[in-house]
C-alpha positions in Angstrom: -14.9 26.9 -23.9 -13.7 25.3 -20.8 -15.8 25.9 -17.5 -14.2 25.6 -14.2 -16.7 24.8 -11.2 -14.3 24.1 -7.4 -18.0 22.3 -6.5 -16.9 19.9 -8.4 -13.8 19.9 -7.2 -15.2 19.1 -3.6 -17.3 16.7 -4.9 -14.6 14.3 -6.3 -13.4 14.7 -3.0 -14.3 11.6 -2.1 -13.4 9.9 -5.3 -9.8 11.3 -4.6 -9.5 9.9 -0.6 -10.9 6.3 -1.2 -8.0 6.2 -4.6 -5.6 7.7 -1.6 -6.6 5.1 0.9 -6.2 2.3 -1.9 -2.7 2.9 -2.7 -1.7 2.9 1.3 -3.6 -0.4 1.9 -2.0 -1.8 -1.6 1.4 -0.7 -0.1 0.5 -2.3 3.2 0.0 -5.6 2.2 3.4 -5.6 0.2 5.4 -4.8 3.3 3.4 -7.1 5.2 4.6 -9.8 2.3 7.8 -8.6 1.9 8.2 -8.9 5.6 6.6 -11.9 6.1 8.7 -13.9 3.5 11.4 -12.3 4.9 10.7 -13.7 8.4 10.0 -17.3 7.1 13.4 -17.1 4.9 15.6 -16.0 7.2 14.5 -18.6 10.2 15.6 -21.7 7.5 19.0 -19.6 7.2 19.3 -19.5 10.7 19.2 -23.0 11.5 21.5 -23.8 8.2 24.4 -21.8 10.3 23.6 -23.3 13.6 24.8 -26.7 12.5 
């Protein structure tokens, strides 16, 4: 029979926030690439429509 015990709950707690806090730092560095190509790309296109 299944057993349900909320301790346990809290316990994984902590499991659960540093999973949380992995997918926003995961996400953050894919902006930050996203961006970042996006900067260098867009400077070569620049000078392209200058001339």
């Amino acid at each position: 029979m299944l057993t349900v015990e909320p301790m346990n709950f809290v316990a994984n707690l902590k499991y659960m926030g540093l999973g949380m806090l992995g997918i926003f730092i995961v996400m953050g560095v894919i902006i930050g690439v996203t961006l970042l190509t996006n900067t260098i790309f867009s400077r070569g296109d620049e000078e392209e429509e200058d001339n």
